[in-house]
GUZATOR-523130 format. One record per residue: x, z, y of N, C-alpha, C in turn. Coordinates in pm, whole numbers, plus 50000, padded with zeros to 5 digits. Atoms other than C-alpha are relative to their C-alpha. Layout:
BEGIN
XZYXZYXZY ...
//
This chain:
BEGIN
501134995849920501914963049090498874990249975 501165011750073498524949849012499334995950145 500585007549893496264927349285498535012749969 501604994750012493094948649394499084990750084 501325006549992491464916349501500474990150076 499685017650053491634877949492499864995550154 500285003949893490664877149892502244994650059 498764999149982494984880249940500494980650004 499065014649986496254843950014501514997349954 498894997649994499364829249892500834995550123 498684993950147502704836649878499735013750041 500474982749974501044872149961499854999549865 500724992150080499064871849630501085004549867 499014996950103501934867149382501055008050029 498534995449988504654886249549499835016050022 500494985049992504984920549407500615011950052 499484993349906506894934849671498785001350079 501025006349866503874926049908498875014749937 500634987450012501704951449682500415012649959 499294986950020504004977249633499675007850145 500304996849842504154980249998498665002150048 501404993949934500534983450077499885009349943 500474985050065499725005449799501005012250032 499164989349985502575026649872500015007650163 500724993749896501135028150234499365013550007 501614997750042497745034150139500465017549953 499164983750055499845068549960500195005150082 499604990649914501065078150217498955000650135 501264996649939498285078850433499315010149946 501174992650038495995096850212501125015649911 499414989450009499495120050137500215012150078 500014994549845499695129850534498605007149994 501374986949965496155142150495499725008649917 499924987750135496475165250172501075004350054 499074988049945499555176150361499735007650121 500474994149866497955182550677498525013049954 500664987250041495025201550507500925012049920 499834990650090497385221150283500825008650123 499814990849899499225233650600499185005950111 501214995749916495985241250779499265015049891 500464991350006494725260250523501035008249953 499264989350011497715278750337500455004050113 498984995049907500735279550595500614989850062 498945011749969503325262450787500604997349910 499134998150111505285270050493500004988649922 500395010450052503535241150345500204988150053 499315016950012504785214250541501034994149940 499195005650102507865206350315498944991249937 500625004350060505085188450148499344988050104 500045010049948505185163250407501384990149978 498915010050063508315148050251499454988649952 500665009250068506425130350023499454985550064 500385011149944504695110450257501354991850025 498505005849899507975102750440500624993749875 499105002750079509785095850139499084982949921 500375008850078506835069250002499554986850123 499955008549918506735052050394501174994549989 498275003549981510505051150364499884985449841 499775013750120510195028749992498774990250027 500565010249973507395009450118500514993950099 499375006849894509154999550411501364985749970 499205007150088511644987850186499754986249968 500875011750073509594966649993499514988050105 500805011749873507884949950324500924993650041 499025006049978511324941050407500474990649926 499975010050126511844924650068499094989550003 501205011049968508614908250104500234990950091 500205004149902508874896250408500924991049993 498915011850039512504877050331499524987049942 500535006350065510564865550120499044987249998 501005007749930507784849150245499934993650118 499775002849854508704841950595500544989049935 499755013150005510554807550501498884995250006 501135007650053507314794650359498814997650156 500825004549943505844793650697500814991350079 499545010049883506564765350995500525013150138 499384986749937506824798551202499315009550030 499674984449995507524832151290498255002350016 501084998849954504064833651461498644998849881 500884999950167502234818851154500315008049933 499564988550120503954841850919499535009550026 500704984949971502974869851129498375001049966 501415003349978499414857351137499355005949877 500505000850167498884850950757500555014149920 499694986550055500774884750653498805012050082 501014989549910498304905650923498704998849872 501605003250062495144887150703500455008049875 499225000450220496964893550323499445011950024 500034985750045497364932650469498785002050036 501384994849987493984935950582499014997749878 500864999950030492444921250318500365011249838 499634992350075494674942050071499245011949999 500334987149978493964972250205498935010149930 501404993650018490224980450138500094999349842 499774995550165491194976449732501085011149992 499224986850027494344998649779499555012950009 500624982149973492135029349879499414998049868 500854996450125489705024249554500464994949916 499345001750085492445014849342499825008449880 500114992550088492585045649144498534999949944 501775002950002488915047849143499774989749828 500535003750069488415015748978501184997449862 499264995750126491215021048708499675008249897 500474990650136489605052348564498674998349979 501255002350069486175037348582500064989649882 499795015550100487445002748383500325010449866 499214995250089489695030948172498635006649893 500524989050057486665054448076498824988649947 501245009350106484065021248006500854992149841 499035005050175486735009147744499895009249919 499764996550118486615038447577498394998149920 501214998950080483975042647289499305012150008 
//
């Protein structure tokens, strides 16, 4: 998983459980609302297509758990750890939404 931006403190910035888990949020957030419009406008029929989300909260959850083993020693305590993981995901966040974004703009100025 790649860093969408250098604000992330460590042992947040190197640990790539830490951005699996946001970005795989960040998915499922913006999966819940392409599933919520697609059963608004086709059918009910169309919620099966709320798996997805469920299925990409369920492996990020994962991951945050991994992370979190992870990183939690490294503080003096629980309280700090919580602290400094709250900042990491906030400051994650606002690159995980324009992730894609700035992938196919970097992708399409490389080409010739």
């Amino acid at each position: 998983m790649t860093q969408w931006t250098s604000r992330v403190e460590e042992p947040f910035r190197e640990d790539p459980e830490f951005w699996a888990s946001v970005g795989r949020s960040v998915d499922a957030l913006l999966g819940l609302v392409a599933a919520t419009v697609l059963v608004a406008v086709v059918s009910p029929w169309a919620a099966i297509i709320f798996v997805v989300p469920a299925a990409l909260l369920a492996v990020s959850a994962r991951d945050a758990r991994t992370s979190s083993a992870r990183t939690r020693p490294q503080f003096a305590s629980r309280v700090e750890w919580r602290d400094a993981e709250r900042q990491a995901v906030a400051a994650a966040i606002p690159g995980a939404f324009v992730r894609y974004f700035r992938a196919k703009t970097a992708a399409s100025a490389a080409q010739p």
